[in-house]
C-alpha positions as CSV (number, residue, x, y, z in Angstrom):
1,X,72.7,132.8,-95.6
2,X,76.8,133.7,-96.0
3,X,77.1,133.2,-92.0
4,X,75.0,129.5,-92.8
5,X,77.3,128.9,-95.4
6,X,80.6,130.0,-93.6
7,X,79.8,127.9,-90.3
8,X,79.2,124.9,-93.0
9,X,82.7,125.3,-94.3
10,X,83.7,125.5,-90.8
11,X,82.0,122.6,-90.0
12,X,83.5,120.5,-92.8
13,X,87.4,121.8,-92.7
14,X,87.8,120.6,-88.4
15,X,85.6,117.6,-89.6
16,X,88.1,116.8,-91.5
17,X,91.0,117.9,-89.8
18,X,89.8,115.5,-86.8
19,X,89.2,113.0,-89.0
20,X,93.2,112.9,-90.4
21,X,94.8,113.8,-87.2
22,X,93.6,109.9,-86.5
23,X,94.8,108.9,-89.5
24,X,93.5,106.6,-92.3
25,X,93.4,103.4,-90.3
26,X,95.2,101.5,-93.0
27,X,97.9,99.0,-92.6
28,X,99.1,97.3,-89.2
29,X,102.1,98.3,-87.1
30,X,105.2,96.3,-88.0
31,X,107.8,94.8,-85.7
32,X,111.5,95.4,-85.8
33,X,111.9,91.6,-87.3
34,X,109.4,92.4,-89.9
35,X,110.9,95.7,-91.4
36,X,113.8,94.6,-94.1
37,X,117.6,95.8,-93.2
38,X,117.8,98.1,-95.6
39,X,114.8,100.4,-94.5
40,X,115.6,101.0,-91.4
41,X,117.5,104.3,-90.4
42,X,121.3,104.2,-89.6
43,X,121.7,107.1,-86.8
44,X,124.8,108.9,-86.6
45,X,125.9,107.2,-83.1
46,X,125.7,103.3,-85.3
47,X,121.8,102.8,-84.0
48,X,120.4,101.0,-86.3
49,X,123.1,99.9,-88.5
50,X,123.7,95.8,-88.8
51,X,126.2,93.9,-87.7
52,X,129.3,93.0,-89.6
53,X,132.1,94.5,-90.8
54,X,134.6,94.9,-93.5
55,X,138.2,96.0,-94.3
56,X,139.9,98.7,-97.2
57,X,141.5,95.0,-98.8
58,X,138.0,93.5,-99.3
59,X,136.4,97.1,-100.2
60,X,138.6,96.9,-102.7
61,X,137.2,94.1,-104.6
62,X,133.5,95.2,-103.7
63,X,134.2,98.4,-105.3
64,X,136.0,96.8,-108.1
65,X,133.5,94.2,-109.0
66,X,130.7,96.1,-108.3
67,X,131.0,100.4,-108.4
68,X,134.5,101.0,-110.7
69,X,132.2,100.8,-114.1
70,X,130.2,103.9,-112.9
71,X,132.3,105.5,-110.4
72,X,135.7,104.8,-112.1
73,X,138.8,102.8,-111.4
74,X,140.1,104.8,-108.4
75,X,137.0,107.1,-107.4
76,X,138.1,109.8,-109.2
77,X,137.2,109.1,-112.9
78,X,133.5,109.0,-112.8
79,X,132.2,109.1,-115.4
80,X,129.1,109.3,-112.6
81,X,129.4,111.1,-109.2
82,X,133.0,110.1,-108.3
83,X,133.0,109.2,-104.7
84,X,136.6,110.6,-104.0
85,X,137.6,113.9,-103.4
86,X,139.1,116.0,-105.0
87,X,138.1,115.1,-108.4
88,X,137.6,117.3,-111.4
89,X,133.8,116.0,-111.7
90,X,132.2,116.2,-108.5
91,X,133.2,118.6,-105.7
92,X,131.3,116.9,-103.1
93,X,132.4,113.7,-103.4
94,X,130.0,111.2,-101.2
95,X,132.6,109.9,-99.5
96,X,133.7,113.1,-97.8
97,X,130.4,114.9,-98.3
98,X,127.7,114.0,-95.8
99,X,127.8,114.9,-92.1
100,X,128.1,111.5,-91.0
101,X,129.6,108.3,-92.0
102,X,126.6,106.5,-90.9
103,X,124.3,108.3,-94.0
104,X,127.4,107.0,-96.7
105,X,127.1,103.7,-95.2
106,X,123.1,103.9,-95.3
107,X,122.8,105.3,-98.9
108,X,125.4,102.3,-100.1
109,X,123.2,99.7,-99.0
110,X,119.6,101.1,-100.4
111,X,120.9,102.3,-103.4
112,X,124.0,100.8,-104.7
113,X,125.2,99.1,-107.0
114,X,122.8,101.4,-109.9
115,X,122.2,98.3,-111.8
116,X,121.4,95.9,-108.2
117,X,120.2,97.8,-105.3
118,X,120.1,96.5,-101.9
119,X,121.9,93.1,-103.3
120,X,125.4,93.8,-101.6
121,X,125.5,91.8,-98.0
122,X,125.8,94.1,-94.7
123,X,129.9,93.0,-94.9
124,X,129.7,94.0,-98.3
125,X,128.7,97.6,-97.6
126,X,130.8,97.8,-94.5
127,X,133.9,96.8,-97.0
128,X,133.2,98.9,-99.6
129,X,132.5,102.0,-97.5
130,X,135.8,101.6,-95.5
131,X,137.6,101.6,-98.7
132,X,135.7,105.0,-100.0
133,X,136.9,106.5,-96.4
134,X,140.2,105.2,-97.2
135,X,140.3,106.8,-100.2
136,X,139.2,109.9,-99.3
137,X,141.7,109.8,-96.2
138,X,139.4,109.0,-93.4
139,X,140.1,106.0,-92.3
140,X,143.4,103.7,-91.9
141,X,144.4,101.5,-94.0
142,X,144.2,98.5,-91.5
143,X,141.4,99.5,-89.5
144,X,138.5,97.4,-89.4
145,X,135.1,99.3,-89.9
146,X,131.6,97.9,-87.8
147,X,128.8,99.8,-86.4
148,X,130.7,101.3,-83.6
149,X,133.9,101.9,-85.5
150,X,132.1,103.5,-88.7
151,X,130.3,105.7,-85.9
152,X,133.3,107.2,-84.6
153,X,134.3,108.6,-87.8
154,X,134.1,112.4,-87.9
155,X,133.4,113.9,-91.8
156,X,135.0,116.9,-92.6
157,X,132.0,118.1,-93.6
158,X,129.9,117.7,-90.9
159,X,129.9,121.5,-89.8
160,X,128.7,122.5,-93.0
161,X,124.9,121.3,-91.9
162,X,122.5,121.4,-89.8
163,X,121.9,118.4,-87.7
164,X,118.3,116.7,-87.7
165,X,119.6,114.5,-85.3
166,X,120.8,117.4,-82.7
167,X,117.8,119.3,-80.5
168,X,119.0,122.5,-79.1
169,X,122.4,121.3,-78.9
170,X,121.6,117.4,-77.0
171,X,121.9,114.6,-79.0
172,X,118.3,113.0,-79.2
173,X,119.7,109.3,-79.0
């Protein structure tokens, strides 16, 4: 009977396992046009990432209008998260934290501003983003960030993880 009953549970676990390897057969397959800007991925070389662009001038104003009552006047204030480094608050400020500018750019438009996320425009995002780089001495003050530009940016930080987007040293992309 215990070899019946073992075989049984043998039975039912690759049953199973079969059976989820196909996956639930929910849903349908969505195309490119159907999936909204903000959730799709922004890879490290600018795949994925929309087009416009912005300037530190208009950043400015984004940041002003829209992340200064949260993030402070200049960056450095907080009172949450200060994006610019060095600050007494936060010593890995997002704007000189993740491994590539791409991922600051990314996490701007899904979750900022707190109170409004996803509401600032593709410009708006490239704006305020080239004024956090600005600010955190990454990117001239007259330079002009878009997809390809924003890509080019190396982070200071970006030795300090490891790479999902790296295979055995060859850039999947």
């Amino acid at each position: 009977m215990p070899i019946a009953k073992a075989f049984l549970v043998c039975l039912l676990i690759y049953s199973a396992s079969a059976a989820l390897a196909e996956g639930p057969g929910l849903g349908q397959e969505l195309s490119l046009n159907e999936i909204p800007s903000y959730a799709r991925h922004a890879l490290p070389d600018g795949t994925g990432l929309p087009p416009g662009s912005g300037n530190v001038a208009a950043g400015a104003q984004v940041y002003a209008d829209y992340c200064a009552v949260c993030h402070g006047a200049t960056g450095v204030e907080g009172p949450i998260m200060p994006p610019v480094a060095p600050n007494e608050l936060w010593p890995k400020a997002a704007g000189r934290y993740w491994p590539h500018a791409t991922t600051l750019f990314a996490y701007v438009k899904r979750a900022m501003p707190f109170n409004a996320p996803k509401s600032l425009s593709d410009d708006e995002v490239y704006s305020v983003v080239s004024f956090l780089l600005h600010r955190n001495g990454l990117l001239a003050e007259d330079m002009v960030l878009d997809a390809r530009s924003l890509a080019a940016i190396e982070m200071p930080n970006r030795d300090n993880f490891i790479d999902v987007w790296e295979r055995q040293g060859e850039k999947p992309w």
